[in-house]
Biopython code that builds the backbone (N, CA, C, O; Angstrom):
import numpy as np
from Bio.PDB.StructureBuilder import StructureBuilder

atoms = [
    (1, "UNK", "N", (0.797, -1.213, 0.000)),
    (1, "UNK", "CA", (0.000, 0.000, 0.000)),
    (1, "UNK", "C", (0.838, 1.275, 0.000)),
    (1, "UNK", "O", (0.178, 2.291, -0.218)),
    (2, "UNK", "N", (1.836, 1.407, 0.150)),
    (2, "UNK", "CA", (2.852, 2.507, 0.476)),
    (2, "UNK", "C", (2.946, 3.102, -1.074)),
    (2, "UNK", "O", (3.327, 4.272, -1.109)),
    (3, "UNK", "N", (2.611, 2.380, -2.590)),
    (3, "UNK", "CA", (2.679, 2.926, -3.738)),
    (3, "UNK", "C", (1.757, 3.902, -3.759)),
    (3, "UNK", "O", (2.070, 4.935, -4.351)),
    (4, "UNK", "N", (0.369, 3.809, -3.106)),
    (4, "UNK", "CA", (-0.562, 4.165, -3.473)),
    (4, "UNK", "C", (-0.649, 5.554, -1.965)),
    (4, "UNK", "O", (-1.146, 6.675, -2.077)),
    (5, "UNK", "N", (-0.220, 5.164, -1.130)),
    (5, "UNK", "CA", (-0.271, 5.725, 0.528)),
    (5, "UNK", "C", (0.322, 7.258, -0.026)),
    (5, "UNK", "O", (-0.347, 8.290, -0.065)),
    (6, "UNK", "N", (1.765, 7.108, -0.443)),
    (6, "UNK", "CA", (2.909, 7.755, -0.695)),
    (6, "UNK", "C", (1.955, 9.418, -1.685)),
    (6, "UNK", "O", (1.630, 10.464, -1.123)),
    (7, "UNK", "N", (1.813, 9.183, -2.732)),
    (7, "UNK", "CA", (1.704, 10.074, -3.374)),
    (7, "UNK", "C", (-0.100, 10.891, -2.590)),
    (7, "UNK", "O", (-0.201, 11.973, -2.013)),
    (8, "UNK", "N", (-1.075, 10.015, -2.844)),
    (8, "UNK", "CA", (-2.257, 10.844, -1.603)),
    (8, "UNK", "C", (-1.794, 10.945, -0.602)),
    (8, "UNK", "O", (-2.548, 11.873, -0.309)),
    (9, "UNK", "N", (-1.078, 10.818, 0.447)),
    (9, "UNK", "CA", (-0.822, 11.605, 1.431)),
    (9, "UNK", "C", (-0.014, 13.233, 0.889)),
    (9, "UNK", "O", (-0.462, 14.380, 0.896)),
    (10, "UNK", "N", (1.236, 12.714, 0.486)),
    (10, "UNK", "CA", (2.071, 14.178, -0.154)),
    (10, "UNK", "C", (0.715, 15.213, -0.639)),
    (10, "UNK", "O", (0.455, 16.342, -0.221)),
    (11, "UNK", "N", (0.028, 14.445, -1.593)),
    (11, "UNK", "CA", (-1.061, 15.675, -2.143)),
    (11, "UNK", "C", (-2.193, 16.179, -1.041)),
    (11, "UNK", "O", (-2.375, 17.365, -0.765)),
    (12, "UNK", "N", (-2.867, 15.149, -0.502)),
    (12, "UNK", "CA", (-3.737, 15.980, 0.652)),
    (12, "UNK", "C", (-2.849, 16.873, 1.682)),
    (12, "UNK", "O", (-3.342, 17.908, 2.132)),
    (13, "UNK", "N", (-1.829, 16.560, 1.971)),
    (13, "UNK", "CA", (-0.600, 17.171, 2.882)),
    (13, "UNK", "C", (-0.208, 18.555, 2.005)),
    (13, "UNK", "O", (-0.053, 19.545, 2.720)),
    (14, "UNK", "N", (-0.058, 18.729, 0.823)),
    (14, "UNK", "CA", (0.152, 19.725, -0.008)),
    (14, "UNK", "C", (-0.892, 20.826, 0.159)),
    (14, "UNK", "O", (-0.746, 21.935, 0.674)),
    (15, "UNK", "N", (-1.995, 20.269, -0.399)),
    (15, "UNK", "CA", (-3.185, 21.035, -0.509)),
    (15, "UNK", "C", (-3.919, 21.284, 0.352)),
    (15, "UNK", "O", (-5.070, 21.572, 0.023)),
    (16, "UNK", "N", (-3.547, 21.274, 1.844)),
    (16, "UNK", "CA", (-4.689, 21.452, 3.214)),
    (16, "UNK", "C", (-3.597, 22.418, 3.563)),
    (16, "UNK", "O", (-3.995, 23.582, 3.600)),
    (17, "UNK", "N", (-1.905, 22.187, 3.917)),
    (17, "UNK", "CA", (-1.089, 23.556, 3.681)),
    (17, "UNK", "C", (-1.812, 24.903, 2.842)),
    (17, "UNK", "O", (-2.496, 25.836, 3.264)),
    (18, "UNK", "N", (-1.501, 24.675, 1.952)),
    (18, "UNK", "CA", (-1.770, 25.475, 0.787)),
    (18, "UNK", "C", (-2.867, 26.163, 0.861)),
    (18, "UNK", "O", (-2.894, 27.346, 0.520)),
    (19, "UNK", "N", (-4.124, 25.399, 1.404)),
    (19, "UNK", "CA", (-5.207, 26.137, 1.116)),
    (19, "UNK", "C", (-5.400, 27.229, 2.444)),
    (19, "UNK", "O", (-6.077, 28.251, 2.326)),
    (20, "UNK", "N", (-4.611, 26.801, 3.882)),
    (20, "UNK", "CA", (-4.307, 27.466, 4.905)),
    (20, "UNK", "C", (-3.553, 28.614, 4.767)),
    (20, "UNK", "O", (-3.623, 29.717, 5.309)),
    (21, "UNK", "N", (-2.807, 28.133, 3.924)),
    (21, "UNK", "CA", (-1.369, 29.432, 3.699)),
    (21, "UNK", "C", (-2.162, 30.544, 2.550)),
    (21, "UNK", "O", (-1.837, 31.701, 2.287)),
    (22, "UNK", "N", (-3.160, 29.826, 2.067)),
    (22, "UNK", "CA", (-3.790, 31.020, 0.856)),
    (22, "UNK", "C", (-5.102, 31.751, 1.803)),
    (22, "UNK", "O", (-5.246, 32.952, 1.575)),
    (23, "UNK", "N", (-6.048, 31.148, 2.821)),
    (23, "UNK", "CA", (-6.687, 31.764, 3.907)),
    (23, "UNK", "C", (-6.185, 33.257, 4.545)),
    (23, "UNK", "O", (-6.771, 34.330, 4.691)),
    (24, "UNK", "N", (-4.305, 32.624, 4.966)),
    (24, "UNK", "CA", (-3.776, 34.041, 5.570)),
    (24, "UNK", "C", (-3.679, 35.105, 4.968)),
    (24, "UNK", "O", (-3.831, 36.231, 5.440)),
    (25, "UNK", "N", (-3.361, 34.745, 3.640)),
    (25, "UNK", "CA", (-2.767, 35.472, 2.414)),
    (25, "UNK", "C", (-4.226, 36.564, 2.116)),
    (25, "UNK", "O", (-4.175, 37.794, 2.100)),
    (26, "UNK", "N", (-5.196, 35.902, 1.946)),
    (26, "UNK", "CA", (-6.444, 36.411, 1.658)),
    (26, "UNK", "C", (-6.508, 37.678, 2.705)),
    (26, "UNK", "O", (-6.488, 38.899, 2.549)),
    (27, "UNK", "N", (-6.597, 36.784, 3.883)),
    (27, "UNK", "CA", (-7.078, 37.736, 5.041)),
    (27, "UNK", "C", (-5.916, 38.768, 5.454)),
    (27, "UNK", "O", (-6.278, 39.709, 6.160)),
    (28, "UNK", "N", (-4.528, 38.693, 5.084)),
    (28, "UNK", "CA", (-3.623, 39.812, 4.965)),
    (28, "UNK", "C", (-3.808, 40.898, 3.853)),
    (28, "UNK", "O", (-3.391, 42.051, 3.969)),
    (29, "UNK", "N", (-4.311, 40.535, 3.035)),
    (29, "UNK", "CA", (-4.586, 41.513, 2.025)),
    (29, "UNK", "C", (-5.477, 42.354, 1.887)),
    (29, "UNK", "O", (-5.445, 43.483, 1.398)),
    (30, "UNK", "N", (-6.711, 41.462, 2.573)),
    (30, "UNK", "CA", (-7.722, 42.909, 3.119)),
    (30, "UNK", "C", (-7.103, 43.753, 4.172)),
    (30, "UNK", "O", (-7.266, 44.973, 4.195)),
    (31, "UNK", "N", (-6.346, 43.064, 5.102)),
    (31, "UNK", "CA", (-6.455, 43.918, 5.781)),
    (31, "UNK", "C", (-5.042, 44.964, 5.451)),
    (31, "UNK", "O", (-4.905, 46.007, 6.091)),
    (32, "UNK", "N", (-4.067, 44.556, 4.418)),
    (32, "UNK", "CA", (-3.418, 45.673, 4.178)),
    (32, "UNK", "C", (-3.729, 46.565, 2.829)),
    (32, "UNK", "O", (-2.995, 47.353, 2.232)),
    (33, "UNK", "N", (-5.043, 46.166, 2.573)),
    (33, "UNK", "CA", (-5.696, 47.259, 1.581)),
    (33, "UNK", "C", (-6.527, 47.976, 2.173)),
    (33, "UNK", "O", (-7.011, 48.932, 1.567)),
    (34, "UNK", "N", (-6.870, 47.721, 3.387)),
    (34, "UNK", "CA", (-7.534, 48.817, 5.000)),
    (34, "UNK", "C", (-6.445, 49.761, 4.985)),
    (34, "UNK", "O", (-6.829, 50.929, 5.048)),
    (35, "UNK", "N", (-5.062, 49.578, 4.912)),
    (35, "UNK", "CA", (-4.234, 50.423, 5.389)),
    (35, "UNK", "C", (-3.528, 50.807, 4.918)),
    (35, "UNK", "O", (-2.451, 51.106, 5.434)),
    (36, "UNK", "N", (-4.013, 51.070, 2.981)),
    (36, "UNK", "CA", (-3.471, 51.946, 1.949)),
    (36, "UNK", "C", (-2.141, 50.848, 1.860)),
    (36, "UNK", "O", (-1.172, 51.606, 1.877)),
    (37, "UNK", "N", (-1.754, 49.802, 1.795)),
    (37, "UNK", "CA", (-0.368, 48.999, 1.303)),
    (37, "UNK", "C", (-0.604, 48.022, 0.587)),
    (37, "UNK", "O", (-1.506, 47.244, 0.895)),
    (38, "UNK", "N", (0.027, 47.874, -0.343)),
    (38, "UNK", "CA", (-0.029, 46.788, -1.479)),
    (38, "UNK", "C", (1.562, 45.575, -1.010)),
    (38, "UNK", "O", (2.579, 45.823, -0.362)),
    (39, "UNK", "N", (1.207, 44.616, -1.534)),
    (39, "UNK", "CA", (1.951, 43.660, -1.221)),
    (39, "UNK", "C", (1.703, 43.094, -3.040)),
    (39, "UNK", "O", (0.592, 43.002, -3.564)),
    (40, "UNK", "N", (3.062, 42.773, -3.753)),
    (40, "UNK", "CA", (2.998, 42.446, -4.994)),
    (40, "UNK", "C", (2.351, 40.830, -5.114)),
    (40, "UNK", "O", (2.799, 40.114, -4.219)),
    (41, "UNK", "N", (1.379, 40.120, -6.055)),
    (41, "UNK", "CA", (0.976, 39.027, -5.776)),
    (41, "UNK", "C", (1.904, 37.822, -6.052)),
    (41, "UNK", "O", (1.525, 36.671, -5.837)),
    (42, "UNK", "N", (3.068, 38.103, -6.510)),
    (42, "UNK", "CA", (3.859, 37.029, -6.423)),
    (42, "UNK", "C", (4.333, 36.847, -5.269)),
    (42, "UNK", "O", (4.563, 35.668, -5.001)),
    (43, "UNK", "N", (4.628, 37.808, -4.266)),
    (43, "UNK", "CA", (5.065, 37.221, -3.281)),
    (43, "UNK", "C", (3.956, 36.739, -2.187)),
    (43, "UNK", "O", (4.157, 36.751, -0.973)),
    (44, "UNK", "N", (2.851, 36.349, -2.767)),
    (44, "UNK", "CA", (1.734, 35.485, -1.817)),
    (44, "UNK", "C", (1.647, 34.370, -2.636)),
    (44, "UNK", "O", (1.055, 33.417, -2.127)),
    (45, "UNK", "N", (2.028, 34.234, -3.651)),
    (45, "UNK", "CA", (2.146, 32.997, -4.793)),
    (45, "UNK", "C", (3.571, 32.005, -3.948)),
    (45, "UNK", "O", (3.718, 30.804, -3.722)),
    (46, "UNK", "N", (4.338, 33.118, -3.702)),
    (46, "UNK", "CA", (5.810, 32.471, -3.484)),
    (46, "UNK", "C", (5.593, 31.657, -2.080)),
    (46, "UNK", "O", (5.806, 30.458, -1.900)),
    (47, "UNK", "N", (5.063, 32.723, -1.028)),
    (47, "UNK", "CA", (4.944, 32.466, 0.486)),
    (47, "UNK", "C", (3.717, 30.880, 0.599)),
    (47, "UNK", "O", (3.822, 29.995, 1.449)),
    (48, "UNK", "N", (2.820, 30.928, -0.339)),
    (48, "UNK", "CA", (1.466, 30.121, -0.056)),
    (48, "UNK", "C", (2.187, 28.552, -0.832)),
    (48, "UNK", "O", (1.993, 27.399, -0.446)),
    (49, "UNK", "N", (2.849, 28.913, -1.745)),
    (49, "UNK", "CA", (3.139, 27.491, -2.673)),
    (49, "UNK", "C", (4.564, 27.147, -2.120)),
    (49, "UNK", "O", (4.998, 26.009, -1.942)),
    (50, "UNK", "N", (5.053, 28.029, -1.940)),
    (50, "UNK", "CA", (6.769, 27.493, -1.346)),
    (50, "UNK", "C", (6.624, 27.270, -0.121)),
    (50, "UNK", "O", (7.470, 26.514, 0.357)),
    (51, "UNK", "N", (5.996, 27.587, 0.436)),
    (51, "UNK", "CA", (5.582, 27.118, 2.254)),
    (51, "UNK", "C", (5.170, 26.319, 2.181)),
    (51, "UNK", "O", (5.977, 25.469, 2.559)),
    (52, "UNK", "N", (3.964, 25.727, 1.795)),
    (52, "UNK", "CA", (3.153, 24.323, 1.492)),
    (52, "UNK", "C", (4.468, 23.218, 0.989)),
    (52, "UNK", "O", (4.786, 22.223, 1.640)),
    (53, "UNK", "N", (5.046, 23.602, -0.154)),
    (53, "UNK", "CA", (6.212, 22.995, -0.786)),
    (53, "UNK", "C", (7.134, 22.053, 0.316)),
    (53, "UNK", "O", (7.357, 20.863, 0.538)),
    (54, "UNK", "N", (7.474, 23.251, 0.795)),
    (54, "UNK", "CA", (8.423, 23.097, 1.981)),
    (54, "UNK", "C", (8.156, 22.042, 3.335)),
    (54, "UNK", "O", (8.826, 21.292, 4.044)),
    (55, "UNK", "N", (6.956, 22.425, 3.226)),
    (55, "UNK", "CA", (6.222, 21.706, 4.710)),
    (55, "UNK", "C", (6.391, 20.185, 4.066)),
    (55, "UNK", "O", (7.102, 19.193, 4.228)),
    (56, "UNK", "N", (5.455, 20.561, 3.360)),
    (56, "UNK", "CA", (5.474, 18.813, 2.266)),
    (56, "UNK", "C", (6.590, 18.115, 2.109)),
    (56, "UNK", "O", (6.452, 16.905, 2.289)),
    (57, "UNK", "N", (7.629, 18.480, 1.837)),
    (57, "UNK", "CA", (8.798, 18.344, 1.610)),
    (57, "UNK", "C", (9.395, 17.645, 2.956)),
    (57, "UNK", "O", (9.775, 16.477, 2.865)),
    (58, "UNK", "N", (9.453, 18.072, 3.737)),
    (58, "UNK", "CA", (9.886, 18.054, 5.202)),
    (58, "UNK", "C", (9.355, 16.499, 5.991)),
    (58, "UNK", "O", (10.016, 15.728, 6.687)),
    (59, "UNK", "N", (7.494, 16.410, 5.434)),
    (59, "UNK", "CA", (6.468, 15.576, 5.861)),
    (59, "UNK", "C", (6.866, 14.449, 5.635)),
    (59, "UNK", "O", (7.049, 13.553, 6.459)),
    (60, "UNK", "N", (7.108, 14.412, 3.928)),
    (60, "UNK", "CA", (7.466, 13.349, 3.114)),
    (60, "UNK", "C", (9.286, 12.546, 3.389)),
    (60, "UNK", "O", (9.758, 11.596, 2.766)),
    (61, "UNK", "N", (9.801, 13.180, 4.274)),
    (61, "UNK", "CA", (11.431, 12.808, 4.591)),
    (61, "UNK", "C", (10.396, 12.709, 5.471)),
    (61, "UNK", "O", (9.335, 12.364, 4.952)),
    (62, "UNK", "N", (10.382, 12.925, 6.750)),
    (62, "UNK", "CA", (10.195, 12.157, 8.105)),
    (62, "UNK", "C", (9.190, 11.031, 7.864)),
    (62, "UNK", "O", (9.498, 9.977, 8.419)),
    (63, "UNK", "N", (8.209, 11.022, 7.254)),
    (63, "UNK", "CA", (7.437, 9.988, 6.950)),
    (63, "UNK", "C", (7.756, 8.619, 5.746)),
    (63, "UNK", "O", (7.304, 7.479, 5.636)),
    (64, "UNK", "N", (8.575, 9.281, 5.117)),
    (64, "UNK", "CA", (8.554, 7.765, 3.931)),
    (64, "UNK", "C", (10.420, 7.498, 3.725)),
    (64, "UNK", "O", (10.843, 6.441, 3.256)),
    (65, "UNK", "N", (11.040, 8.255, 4.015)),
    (65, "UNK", "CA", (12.497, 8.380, 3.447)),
    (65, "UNK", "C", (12.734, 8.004, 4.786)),
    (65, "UNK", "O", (12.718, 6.784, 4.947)),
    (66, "UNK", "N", (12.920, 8.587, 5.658)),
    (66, "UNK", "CA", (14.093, 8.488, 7.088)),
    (66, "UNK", "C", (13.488, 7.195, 8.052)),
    (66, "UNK", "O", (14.171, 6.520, 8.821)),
    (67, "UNK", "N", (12.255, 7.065, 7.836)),
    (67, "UNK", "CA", (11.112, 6.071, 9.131)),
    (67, "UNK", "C", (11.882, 4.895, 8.223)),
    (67, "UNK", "O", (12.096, 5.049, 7.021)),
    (68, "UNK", "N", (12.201, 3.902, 8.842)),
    (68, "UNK", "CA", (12.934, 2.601, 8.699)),
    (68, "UNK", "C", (11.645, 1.646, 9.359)),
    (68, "UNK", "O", (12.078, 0.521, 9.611)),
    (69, "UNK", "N", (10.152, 1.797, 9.711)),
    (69, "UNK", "CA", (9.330, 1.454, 10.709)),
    (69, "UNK", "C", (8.810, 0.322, 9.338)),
    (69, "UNK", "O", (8.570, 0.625, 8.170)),
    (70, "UNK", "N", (8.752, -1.145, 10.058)),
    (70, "UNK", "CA", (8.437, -2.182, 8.915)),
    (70, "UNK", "C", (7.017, -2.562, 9.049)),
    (70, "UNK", "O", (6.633, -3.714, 8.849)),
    (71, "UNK", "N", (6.194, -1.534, 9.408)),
    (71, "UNK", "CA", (4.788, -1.872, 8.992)),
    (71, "UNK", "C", (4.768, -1.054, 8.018)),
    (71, "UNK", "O", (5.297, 0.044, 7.842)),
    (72, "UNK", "N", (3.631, -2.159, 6.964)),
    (72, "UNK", "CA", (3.722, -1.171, 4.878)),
    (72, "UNK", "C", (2.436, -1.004, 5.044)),
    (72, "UNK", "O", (1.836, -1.897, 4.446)),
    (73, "UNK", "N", (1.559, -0.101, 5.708)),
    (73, "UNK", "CA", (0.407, -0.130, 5.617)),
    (73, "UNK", "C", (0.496, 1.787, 5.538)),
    (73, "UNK", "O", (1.583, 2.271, 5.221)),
    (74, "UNK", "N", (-0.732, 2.768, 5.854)),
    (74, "UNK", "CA", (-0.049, 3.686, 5.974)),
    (74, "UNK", "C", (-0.734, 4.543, 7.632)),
    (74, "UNK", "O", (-1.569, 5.433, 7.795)),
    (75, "UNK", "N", (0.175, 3.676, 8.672)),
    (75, "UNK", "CA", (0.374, 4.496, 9.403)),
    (75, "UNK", "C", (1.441, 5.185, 9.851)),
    (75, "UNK", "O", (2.524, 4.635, 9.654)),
    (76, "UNK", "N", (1.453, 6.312, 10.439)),
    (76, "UNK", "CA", (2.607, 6.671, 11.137)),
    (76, "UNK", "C", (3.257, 5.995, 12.151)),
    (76, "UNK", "O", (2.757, 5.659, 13.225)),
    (77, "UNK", "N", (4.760, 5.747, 11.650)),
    (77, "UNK", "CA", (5.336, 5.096, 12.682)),
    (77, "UNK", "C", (5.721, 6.348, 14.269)),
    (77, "UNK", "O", (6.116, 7.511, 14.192)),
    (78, "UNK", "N", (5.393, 5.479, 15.633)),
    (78, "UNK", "CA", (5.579, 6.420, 16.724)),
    (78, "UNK", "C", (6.151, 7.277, 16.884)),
    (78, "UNK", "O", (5.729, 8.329, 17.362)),
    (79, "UNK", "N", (7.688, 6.960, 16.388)),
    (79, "UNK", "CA", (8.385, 8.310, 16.726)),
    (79, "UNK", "C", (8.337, 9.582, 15.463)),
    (79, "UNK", "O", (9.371, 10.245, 15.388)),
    (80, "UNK", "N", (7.412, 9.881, 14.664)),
    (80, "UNK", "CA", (7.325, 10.709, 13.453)),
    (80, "UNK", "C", (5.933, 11.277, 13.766)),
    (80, "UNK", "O", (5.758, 12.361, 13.211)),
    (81, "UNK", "N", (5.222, 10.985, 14.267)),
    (81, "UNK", "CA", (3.542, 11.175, 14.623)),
    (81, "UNK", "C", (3.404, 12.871, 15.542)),
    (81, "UNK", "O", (2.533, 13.737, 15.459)),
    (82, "UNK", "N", (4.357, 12.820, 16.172)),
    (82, "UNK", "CA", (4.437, 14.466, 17.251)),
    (82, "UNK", "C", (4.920, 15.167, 15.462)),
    (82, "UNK", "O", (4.123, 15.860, 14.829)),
    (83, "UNK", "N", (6.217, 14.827, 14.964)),
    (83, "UNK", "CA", (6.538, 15.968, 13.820)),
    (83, "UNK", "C", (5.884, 16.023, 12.879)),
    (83, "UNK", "O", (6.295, 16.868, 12.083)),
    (84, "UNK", "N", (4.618, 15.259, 12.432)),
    (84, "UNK", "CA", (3.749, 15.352, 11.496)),
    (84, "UNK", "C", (2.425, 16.082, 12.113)),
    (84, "UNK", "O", (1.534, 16.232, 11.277)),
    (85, "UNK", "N", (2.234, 16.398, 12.972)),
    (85, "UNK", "CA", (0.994, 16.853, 13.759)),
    (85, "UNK", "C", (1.240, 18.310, 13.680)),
    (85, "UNK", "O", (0.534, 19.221, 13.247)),
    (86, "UNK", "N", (2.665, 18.297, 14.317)),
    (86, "UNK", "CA", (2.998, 19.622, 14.561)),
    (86, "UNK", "C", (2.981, 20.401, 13.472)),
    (86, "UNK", "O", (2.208, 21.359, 13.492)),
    (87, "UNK", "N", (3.703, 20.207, 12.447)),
    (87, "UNK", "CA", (3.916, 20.566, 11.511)),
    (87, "UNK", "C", (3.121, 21.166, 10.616)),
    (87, "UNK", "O", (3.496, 22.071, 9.870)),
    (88, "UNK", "N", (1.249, 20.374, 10.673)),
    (88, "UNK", "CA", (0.331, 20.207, 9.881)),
    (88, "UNK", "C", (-0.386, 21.309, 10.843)),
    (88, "UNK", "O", (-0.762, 22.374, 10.352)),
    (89, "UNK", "N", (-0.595, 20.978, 12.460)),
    (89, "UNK", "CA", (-1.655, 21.379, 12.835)),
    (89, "UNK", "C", (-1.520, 23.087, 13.367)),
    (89, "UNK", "O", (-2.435, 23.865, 13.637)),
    (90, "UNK", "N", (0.183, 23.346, 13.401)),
    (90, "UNK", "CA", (0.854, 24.539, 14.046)),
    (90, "UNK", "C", (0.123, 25.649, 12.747)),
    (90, "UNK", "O", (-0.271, 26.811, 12.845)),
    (91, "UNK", "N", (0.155, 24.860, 11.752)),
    (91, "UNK", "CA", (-0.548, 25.918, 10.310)),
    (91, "UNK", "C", (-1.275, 25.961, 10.611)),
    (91, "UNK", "O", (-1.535, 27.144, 10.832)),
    (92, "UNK", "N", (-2.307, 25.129, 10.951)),
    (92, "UNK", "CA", (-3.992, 26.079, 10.895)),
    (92, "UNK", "C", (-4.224, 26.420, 11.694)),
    (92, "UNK", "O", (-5.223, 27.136, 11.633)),
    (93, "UNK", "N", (-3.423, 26.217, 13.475)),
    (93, "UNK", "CA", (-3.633, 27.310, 14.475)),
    (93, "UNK", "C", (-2.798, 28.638, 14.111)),
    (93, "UNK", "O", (-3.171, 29.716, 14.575)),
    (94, "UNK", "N", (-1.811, 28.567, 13.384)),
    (94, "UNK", "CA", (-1.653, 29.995, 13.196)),
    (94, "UNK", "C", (-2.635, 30.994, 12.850)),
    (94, "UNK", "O", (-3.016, 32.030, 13.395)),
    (95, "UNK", "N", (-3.162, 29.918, 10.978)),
    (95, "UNK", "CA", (-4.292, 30.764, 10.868)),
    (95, "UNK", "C", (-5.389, 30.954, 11.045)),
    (95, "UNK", "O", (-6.153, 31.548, 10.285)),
    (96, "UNK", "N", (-5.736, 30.278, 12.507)),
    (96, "UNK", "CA", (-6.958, 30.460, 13.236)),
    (96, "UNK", "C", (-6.800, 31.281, 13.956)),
    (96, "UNK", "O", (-7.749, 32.061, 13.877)),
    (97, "UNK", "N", (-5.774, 31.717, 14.992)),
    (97, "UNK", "CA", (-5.304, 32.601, 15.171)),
    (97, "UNK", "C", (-5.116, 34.000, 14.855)),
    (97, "UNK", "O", (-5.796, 34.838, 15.447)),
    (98, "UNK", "N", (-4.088, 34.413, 13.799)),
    (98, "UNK", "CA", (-4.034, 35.086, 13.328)),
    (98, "UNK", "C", (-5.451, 36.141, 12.021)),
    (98, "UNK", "O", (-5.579, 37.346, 11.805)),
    (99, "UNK", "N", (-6.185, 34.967, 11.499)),
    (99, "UNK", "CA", (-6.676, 35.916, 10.304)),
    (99, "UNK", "C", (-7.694, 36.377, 11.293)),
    (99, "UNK", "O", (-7.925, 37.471, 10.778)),
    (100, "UNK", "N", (-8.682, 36.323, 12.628)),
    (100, "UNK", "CA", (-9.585, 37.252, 13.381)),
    (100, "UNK", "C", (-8.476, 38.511, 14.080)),
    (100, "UNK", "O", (-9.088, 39.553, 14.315)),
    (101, "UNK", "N", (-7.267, 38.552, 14.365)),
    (101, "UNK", "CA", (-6.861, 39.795, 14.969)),
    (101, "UNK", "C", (-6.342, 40.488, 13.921)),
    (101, "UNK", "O", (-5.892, 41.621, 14.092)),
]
sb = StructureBuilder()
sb.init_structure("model")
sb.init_model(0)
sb.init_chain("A")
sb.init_seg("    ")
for serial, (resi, resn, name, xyz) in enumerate(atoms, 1):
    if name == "N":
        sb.init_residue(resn, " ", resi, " ")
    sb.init_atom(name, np.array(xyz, "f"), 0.0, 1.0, " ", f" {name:<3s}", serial, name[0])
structure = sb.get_structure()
């Protein structure tokens, strides 16, 4: 199962980033068009897709490359489960957080 595990995880892991990192992006832009400042849109293209990128990137080494864990099914092996949580869940408390203040 790890053929099939491997690539839907990376993509739901991609795109739940992504769609978090484009939430902030949204909600930064109203509020710095409240306050007469423009921010160019590539660099919310760069921050929303290269952050997601990155995270993903990061997910996919602790989870499929570095875990040596010999169950092929797709759970997380124990010691990778805190850096995949964190990683995933620290994003959308940011922007739960952040886009109401």
């Amino acid at each position: 199962y790890r053929d099939i595990d491997i690539p839907i995880s990376t993509f739901g892991s991609f795109s739940y980033t992504s769609t978090f990192m484009w939430t902030f992006c949204y909600a930064l832009d109203i509020y710095l068009q409240l306050r007469d400042k423009e921010i160019p849109a590539r660099s919310y293209h760069v921050l929303c897709w290269g952050f997601a990128a990155i995270l993903t990137a990061l997910q996919g080494v602790l989870d499929h490359v570095v875990s040596d864990y010999p169950f092929p099914y797709c759970i997380l092996p124990p010691d990778h489960t805190l850096a995949k949580y964190l990683s995933f869940y620290l994003v959308i408390a940011f922007v739960m957080v952040s886009v109401p203040v």
